[in-house]
TILO-66366 format. One line per field, with one value per residue (C-alpha): residue in three letters; residue number from 1; x, y, z. Coordinates in nm, 4 decimals. Layout:
% TILO-66366
zafi = [ALA; ...] .
panu = [NUM; ...] .
c1 = [X; ...] .
c2 = [Y; ...] .
c3 = [Z; ...] .
//
This chain:
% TILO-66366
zafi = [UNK; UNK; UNK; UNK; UNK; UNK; UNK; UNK; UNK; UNK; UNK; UNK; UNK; UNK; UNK; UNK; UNK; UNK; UNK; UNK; UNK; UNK; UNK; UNK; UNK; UNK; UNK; UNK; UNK; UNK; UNK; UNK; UNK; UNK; UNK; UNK; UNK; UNK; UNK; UNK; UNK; UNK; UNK; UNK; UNK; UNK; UNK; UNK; UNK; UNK; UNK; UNK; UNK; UNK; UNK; UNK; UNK; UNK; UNK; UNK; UNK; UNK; UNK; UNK; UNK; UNK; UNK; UNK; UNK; UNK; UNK; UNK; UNK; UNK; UNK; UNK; UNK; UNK; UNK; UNK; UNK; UNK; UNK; UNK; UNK; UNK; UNK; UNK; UNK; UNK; UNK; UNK; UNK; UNK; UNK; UNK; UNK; UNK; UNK; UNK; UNK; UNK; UNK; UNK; UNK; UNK; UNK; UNK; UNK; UNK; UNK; UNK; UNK; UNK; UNK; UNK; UNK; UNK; UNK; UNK; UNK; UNK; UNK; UNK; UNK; UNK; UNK; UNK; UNK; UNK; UNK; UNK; UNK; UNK; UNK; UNK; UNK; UNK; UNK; UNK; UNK; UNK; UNK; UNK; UNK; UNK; UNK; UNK; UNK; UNK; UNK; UNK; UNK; UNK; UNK; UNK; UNK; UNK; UNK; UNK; UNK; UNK; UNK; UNK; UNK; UNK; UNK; UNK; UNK; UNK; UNK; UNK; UNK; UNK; UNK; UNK; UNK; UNK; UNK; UNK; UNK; UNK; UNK; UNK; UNK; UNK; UNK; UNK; UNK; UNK; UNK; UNK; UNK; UNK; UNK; UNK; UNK; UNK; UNK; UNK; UNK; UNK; UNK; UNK; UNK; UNK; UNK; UNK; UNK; UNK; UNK; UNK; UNK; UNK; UNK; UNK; UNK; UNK; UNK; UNK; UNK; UNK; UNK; UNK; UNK; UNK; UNK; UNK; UNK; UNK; UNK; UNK; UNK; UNK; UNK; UNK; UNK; UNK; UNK; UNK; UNK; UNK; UNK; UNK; UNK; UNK; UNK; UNK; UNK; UNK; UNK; UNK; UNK; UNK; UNK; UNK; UNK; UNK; UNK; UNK; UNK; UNK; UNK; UNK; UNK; UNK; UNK; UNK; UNK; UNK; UNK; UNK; UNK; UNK; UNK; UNK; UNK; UNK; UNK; UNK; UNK; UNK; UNK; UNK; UNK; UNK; UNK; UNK; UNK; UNK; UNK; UNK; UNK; UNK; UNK; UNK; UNK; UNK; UNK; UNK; UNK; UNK; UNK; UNK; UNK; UNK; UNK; UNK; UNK; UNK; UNK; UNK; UNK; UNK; UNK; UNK; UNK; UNK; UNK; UNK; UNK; UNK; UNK; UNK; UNK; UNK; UNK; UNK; UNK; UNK; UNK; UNK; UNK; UNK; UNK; UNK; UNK; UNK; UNK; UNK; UNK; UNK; UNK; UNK; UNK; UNK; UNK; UNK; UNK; UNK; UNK; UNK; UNK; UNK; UNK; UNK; UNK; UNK; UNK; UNK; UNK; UNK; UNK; UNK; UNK; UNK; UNK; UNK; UNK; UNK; UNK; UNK; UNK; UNK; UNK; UNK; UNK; UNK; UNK; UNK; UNK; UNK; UNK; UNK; UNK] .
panu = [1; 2; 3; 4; 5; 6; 7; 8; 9; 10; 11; 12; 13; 14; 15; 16; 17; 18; 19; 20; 21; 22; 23; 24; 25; 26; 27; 28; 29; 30; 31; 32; 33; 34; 35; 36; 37; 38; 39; 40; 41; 42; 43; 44; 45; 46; 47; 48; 49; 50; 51; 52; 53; 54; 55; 56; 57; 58; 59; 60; 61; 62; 63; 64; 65; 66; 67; 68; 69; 70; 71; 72; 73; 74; 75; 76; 77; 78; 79; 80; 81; 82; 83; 84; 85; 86; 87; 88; 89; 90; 91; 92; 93; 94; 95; 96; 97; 98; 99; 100; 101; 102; 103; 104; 105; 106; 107; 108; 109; 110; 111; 112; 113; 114; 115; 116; 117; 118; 119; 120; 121; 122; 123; 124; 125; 126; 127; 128; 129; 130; 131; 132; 133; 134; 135; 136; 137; 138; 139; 140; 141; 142; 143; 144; 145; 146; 147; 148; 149; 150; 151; 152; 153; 154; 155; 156; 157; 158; 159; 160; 161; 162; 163; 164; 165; 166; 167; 168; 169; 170; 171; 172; 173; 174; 175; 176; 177; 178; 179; 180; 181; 182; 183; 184; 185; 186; 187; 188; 189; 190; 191; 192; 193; 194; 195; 196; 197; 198; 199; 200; 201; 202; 203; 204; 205; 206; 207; 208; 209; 210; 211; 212; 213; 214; 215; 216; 217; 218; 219; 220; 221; 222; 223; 224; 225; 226; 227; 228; 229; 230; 231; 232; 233; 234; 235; 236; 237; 238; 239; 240; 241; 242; 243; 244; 245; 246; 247; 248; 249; 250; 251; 252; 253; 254; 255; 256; 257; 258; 259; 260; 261; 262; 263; 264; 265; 266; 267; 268; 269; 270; 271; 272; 273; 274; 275; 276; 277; 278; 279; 280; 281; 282; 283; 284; 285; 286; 287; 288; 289; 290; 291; 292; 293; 294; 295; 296; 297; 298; 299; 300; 301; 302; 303; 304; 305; 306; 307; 308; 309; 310; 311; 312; 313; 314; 315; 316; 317; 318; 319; 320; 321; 322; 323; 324; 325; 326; 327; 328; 329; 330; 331; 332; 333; 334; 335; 336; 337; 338; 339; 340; 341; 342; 343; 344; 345; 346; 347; 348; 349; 350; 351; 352; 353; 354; 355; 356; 357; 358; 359; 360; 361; 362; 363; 364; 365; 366; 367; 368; 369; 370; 371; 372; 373; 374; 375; 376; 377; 378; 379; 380; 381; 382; 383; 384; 385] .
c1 = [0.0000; 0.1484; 0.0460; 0.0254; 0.0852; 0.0332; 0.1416; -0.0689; -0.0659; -0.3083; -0.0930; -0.2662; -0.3006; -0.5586; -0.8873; -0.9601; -0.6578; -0.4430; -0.0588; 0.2726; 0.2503; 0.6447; 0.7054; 0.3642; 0.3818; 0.6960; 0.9685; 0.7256; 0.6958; 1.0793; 1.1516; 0.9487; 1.0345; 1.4012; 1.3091; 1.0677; 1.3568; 1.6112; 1.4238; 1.3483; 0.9757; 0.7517; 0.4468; 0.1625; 0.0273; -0.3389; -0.2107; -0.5185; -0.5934; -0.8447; -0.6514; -0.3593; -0.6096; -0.7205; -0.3594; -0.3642; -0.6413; -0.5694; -0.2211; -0.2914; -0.3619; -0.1152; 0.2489; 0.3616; 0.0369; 0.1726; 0.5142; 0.3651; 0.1327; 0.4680; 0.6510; 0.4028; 0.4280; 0.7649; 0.7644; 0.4478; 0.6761; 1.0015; 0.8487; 0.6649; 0.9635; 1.1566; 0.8542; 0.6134; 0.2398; -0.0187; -0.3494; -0.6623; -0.7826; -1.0019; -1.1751; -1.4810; -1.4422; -1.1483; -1.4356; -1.5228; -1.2122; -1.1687; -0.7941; -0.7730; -0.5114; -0.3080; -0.5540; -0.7867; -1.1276; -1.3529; -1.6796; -1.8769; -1.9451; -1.6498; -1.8751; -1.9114; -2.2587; -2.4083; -2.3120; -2.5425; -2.4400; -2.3596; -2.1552; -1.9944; -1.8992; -1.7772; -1.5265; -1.4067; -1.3075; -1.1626; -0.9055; -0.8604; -0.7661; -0.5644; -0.3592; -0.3550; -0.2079; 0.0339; 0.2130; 0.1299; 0.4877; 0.6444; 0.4349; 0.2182; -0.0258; -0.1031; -0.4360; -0.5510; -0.6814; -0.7573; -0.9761; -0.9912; -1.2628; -1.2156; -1.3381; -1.3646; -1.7509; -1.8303; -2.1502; -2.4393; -2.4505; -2.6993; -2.4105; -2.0341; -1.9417; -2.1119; -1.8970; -1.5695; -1.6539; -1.7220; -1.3938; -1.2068; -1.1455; -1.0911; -1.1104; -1.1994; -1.0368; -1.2768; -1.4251; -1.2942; -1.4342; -1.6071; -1.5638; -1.8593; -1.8511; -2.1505; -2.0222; -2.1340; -1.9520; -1.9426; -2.1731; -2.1165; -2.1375; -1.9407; -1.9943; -2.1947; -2.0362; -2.0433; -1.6676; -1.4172; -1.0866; -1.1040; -1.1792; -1.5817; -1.8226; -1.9877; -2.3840; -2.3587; -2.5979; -2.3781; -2.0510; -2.0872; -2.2687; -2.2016; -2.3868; -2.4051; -2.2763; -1.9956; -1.9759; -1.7900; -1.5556; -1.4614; -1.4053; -1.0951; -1.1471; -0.8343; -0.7321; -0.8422; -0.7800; -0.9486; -0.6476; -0.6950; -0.5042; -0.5854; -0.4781; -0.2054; -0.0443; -0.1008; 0.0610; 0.3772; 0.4095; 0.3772; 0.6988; 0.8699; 0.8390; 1.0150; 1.2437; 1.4112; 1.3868; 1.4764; 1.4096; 1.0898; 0.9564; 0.9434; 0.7713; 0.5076; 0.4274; 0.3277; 0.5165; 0.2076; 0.3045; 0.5498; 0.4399; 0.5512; 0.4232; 0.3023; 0.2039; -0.1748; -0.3812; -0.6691; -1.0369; -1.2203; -1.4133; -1.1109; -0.9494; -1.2601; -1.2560; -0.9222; -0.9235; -1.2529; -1.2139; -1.4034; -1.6279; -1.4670; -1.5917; -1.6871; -1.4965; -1.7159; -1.5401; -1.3890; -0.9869; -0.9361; -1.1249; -1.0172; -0.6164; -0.7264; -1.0022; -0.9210; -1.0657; -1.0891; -1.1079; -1.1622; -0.8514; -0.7618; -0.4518; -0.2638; 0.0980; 0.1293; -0.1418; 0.0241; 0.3109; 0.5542; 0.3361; 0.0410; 0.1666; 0.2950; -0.0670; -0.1725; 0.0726; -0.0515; -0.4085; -0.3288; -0.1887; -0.4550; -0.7155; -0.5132; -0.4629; -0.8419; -0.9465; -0.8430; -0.6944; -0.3386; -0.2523; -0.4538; -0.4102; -0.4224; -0.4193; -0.2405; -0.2878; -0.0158; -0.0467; 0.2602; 0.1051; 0.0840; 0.4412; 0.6708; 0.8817; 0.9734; 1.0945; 0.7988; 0.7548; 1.1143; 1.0877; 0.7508; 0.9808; 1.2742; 1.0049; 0.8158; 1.1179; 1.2303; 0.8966; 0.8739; 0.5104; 0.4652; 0.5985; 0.4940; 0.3344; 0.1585; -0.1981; -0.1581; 0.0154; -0.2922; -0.5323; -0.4077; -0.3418; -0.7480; -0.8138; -0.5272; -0.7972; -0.5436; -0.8093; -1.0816; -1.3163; -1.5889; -1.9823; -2.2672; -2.4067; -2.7253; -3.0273] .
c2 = [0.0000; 0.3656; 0.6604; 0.9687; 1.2712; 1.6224; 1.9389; 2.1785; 2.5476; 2.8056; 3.1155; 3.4827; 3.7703; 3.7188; 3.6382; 4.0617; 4.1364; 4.2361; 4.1387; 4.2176; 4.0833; 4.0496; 3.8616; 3.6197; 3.5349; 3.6149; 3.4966; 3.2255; 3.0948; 3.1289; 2.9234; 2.7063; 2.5658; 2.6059; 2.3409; 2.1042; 2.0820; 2.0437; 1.6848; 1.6347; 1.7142; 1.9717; 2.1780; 2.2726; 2.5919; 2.7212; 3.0937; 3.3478; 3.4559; 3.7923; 3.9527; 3.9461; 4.1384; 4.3383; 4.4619; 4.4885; 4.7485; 4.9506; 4.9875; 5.2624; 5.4809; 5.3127; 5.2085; 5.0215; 4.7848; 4.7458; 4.6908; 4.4118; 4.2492; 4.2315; 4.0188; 3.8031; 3.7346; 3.7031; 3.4086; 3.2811; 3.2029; 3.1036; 2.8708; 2.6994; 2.6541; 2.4900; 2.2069; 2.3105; 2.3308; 2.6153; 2.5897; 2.7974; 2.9615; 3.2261; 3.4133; 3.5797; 3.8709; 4.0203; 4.0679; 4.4377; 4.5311; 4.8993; 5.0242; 5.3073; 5.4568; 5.2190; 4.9382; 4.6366; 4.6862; 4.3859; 4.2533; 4.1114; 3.8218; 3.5276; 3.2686; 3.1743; 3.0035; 3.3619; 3.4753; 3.4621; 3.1796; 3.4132; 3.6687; 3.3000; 3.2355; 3.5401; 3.5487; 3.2266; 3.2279; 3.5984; 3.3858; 3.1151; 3.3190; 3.5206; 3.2263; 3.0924; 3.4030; 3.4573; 3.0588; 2.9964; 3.1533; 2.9164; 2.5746; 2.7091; 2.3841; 2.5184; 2.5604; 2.5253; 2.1581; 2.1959; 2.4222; 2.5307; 2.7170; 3.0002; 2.9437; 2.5858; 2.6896; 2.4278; 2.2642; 2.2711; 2.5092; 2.4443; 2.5886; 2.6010; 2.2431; 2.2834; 2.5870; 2.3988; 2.1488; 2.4119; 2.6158; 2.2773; 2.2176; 1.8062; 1.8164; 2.0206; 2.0108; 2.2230; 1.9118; 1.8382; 1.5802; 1.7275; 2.1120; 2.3179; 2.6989; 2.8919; 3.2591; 3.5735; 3.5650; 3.2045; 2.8992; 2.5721; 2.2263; 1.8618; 1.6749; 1.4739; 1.3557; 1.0880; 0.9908; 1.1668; 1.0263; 0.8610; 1.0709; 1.0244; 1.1790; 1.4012; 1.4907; 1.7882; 2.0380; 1.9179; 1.7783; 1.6541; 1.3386; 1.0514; 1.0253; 0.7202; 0.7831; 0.9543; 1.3084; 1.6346; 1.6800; 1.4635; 1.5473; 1.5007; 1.5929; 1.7578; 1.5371; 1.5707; 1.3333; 1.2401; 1.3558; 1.2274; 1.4122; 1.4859; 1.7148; 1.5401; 1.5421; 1.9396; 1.9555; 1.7279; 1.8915; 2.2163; 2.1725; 1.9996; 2.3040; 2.5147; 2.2927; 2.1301; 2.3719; 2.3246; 1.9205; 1.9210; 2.2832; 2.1479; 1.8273; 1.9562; 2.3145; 2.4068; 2.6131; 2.9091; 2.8995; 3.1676; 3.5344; 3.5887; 3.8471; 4.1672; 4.4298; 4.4626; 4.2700; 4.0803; 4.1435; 3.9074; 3.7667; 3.6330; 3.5414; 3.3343; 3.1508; 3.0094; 2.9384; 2.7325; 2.3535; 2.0650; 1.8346; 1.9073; 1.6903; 1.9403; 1.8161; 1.8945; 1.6934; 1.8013; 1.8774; 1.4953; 1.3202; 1.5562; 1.4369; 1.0897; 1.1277; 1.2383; 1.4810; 1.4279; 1.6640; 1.6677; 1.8298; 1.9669; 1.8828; 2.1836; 2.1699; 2.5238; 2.3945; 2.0705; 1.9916; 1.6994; 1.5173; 1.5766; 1.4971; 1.1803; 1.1018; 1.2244; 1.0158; 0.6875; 0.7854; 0.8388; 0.5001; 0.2958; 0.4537; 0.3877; 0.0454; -0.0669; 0.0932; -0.1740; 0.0261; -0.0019; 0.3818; 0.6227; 1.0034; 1.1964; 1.6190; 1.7855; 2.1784; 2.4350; 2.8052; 3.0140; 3.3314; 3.1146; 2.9757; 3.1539; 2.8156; 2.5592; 2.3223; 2.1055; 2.0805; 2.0406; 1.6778; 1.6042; 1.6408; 1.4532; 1.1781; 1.1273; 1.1960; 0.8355; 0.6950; 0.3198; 0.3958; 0.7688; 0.9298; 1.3070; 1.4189; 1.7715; 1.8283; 1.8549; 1.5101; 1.4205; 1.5505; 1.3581; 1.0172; 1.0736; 1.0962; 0.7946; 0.6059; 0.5510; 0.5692; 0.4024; 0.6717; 0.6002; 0.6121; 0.5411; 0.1910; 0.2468; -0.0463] .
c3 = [0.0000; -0.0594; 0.0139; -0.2409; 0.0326; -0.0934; 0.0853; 0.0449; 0.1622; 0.1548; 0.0681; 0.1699; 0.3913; 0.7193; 0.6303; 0.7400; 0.4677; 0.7406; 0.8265; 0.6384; 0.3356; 0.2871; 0.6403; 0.6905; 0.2939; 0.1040; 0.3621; 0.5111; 0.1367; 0.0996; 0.4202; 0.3289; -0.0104; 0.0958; 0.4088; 0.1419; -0.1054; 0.1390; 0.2049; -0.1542; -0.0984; -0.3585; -0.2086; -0.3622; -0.3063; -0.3473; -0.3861; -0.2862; -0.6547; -0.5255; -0.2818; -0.5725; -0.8339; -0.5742; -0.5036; -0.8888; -0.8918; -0.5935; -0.7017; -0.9548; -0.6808; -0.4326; -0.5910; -0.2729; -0.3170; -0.7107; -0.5519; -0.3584; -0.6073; -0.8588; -0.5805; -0.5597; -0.9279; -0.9027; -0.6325; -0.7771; -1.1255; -0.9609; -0.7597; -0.9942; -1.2098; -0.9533; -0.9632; -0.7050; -0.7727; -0.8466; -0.7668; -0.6852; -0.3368; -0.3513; -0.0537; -0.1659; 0.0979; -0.1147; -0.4346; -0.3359; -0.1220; -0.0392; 0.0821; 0.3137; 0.5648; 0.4426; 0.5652; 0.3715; 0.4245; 0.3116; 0.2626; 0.5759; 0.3515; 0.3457; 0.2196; -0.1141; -0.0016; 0.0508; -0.2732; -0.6110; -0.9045; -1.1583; -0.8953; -0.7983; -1.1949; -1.2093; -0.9883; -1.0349; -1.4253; -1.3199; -1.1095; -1.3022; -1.6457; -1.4042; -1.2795; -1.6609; -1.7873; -1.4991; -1.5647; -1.9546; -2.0472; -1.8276; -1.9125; -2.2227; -2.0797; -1.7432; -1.5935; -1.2058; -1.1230; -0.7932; -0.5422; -0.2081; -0.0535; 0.0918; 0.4737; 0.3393; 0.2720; -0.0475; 0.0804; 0.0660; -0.2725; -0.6080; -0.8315; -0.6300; -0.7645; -1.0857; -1.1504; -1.0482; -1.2751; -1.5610; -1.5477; -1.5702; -1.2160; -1.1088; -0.7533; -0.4682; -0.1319; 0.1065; 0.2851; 0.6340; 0.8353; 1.1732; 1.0811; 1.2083; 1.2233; 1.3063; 1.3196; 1.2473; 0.9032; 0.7788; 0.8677; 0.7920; 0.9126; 0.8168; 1.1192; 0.9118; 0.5558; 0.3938; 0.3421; 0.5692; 0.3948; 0.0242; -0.2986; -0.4232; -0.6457; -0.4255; -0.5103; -0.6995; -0.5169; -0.1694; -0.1571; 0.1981; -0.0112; -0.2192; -0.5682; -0.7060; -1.0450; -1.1869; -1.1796; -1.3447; -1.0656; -0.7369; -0.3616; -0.1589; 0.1784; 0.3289; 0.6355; 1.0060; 1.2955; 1.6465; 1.8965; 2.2522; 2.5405; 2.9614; 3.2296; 3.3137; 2.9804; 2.9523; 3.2703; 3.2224; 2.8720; 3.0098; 3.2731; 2.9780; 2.7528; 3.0035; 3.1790; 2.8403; 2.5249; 2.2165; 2.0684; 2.2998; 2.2083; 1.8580; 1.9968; 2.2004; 2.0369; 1.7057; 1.4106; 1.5095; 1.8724; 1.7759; 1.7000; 1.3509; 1.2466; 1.4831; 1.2392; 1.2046; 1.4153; 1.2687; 1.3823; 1.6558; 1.3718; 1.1825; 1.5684; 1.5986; 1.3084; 1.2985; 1.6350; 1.6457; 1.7685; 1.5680; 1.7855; 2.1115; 2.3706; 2.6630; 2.9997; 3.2460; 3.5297; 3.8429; 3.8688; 4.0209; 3.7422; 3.5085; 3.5658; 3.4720; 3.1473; 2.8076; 2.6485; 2.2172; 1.9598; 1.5708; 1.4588; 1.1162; 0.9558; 0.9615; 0.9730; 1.1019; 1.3516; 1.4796; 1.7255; 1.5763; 1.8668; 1.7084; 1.3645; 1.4535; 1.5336; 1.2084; 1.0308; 1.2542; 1.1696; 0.7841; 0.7792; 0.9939; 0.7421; 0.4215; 0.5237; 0.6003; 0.2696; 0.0876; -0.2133; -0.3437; -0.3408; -0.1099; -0.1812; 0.1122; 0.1315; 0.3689; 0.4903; 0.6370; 0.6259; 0.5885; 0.7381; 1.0528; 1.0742; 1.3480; 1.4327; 1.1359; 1.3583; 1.4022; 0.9935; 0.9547; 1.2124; 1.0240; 0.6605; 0.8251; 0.8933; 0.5598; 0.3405; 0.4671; 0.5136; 0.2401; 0.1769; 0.2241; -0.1819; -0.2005; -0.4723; -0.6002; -0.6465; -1.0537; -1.0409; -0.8332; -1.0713; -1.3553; -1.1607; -1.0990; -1.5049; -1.5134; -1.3129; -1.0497; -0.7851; -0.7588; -0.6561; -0.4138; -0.5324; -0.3177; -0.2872; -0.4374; -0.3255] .
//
């Protein structure tokens, strides 16, 4: 059995449009293909496609947001011709941006499920012939295969996946087993999906379900994992942290544990929704019985997110689930976000670990796309009768 693992990262600004675009993006981007290569390893990034035309437009008025959005081009290109992927992210907030005291201001709307087909269509094949146009003098073949959500809002929607399928997407990547938000800004709920792991053919109208026939476009869902911890082991990791730095504050904190970036400071909202747990189990216990229960959670898998601790459980959960599907080669997507990495550590021990890994071979999301047309997969339909 092997496992096809992509690396994917979701490459943008704060979901308000705020933070310094050079330090949470360009140098974060840097570091980061500079640690992937350094194990052999290629990422795949979903760049944030609006925010970039956005910086486009406002730049006639404002040279330094011109300055910026030429950078990005530049990375955008080198990186792709050193064999790391391209693919689509788009956050719907950025559509009707405004830029003022040398601030983002955005729409209260992050969701593409609040947003009309047609407005949908039409910001989607603005991206995508952006992206096209950007990498067709490099690889004169090029267009996006995959998409990510912004918000990871897909489902339920009459039109989103219909649309993907139209502009010549092959799979999306917004599903994630046991995600629930239900802010002021976004709602949505995948506590209950169908598949939580292997690629289907989701039901057009809402990719949280199976249909039972072959379809225009199929459904990855982006890993997540049940992580089981107690008091006592936030208390011994805890003294740990302090006591013996360096090999343990790479096992037992995360790569967004460290402040990266200080300048601008994103709005509750956007604090809210990063930060929100999936199927926590509420510990309601006293401090006694608390020191000997666990307590699990549904947790995305974020590299930024994760301690090596927690990635080694990822990694044991990826396998346990490859290996009872019954299938010779599993793909599996990752997610990491640069603007949230203060500490590579953690993701250099997790690269260390699948760069020498027999059944783990990293692959990008284009070479996943066309190992689905290959028929590589068998992609899951419903059991109909």
């Amino acid at each position: 059995m092997k496992i096809h693992l992509v690396l994917t990262d979701d490459w943008e600004l704060r979901g308000d449009g705020s933070g310094n675009m050079r330090s949470i993006q360009f140098d974060t981007m840097r570091k980061l293909v500079s640690l992937y290569e350094k194990f052999g390893l290629k990422c795949s990034f979903n760049v944030e496609v609006m925010q970039q035309l956005q910086h486009i437009k406002h730049g006639r008025h404002y040279p330094v947001l011109l300055e910026l959005a030429r950078e990005w081009e530049d990375l955008v290109k080198e990186h792709y011709s050193k064999g790391h992927d391209i693919q689509l992210h788009v956050h719907p907030q950025w559509h009707s941006a405004q830029y003022e005291n040398n601030k983002w201001r955005l729409s209260d709307r992050w969701s593409f499920l609040d947003y009309s087909e047609e407005h949908i269509r039409r910001i989607l094949r603005e991206c995508k012939q952006y992206l096209e146009d950007l990498i067709r003098p490099i690889n004169p073949d090029y267009r996006p295969l995959a998409f990510r959500s912004g918000a990871w809002a897909v489902a339920p929607c009459d039109y989103l996946l219909p649309i993907l399928a139209e502009i010549g997407i092959v799979f999306d990547m917004s599903i994630v087993s046991g995600l629930y938000y239900n802010l002021g800004l976004v709602k949505l709920d995948y506590r209950n999906i169908d598949e939580s792991f292997l690629p289907y053919y989701p039901k057009m109208q809402d990719g949280r379900h199976i249909a039972s026939s072959i379809q225009p476009i199929v459904c990855i869902p982006t890993h997540s994992f049940v992580f089981t911890t107690n008091l006592r082991m936030k208390l011994l990791n805890k003294i740990i942290r302090k006591t013996f730095p360096g090999y343990w504050h790479a096992y037992f904190l995360s790569p967004s544990w460290t402040p990266i970036d200080n300048s601008g400071t994103s709005h509750e909202y956007s604090k809210q929704l990063w930060e929100a747990k999936y199927n926590r189990e509420v510990n309601q216990n006293t401090m006694v019985q608390r020191l000997f229960s666990s307590t699990k959670e549904h947790v995305l898998s974020d590299l930024a997110q994760l301690s090596y601790r927690k990635m080694k459980t990822m990694l044991q959960d990826i396998r346990e689930k490859a290996g009872s599907s019954g299938w010779s080669v599993v793909p599996v997507i990752l997610e990491n976000h640069t603007k949230d990495i203060g500490d590579f550590g953690p993701i250099e021990k997790f690269c260390a670990t699948i760069a020498k890994a027999d059944d783990i071979e990293v692959i990008t999301s284009c070479e996943l796309a066309k190992n689905i047309k290959l028929g590589l997969y068998p992609i899951r339909k419903a059991n109909v009768g």
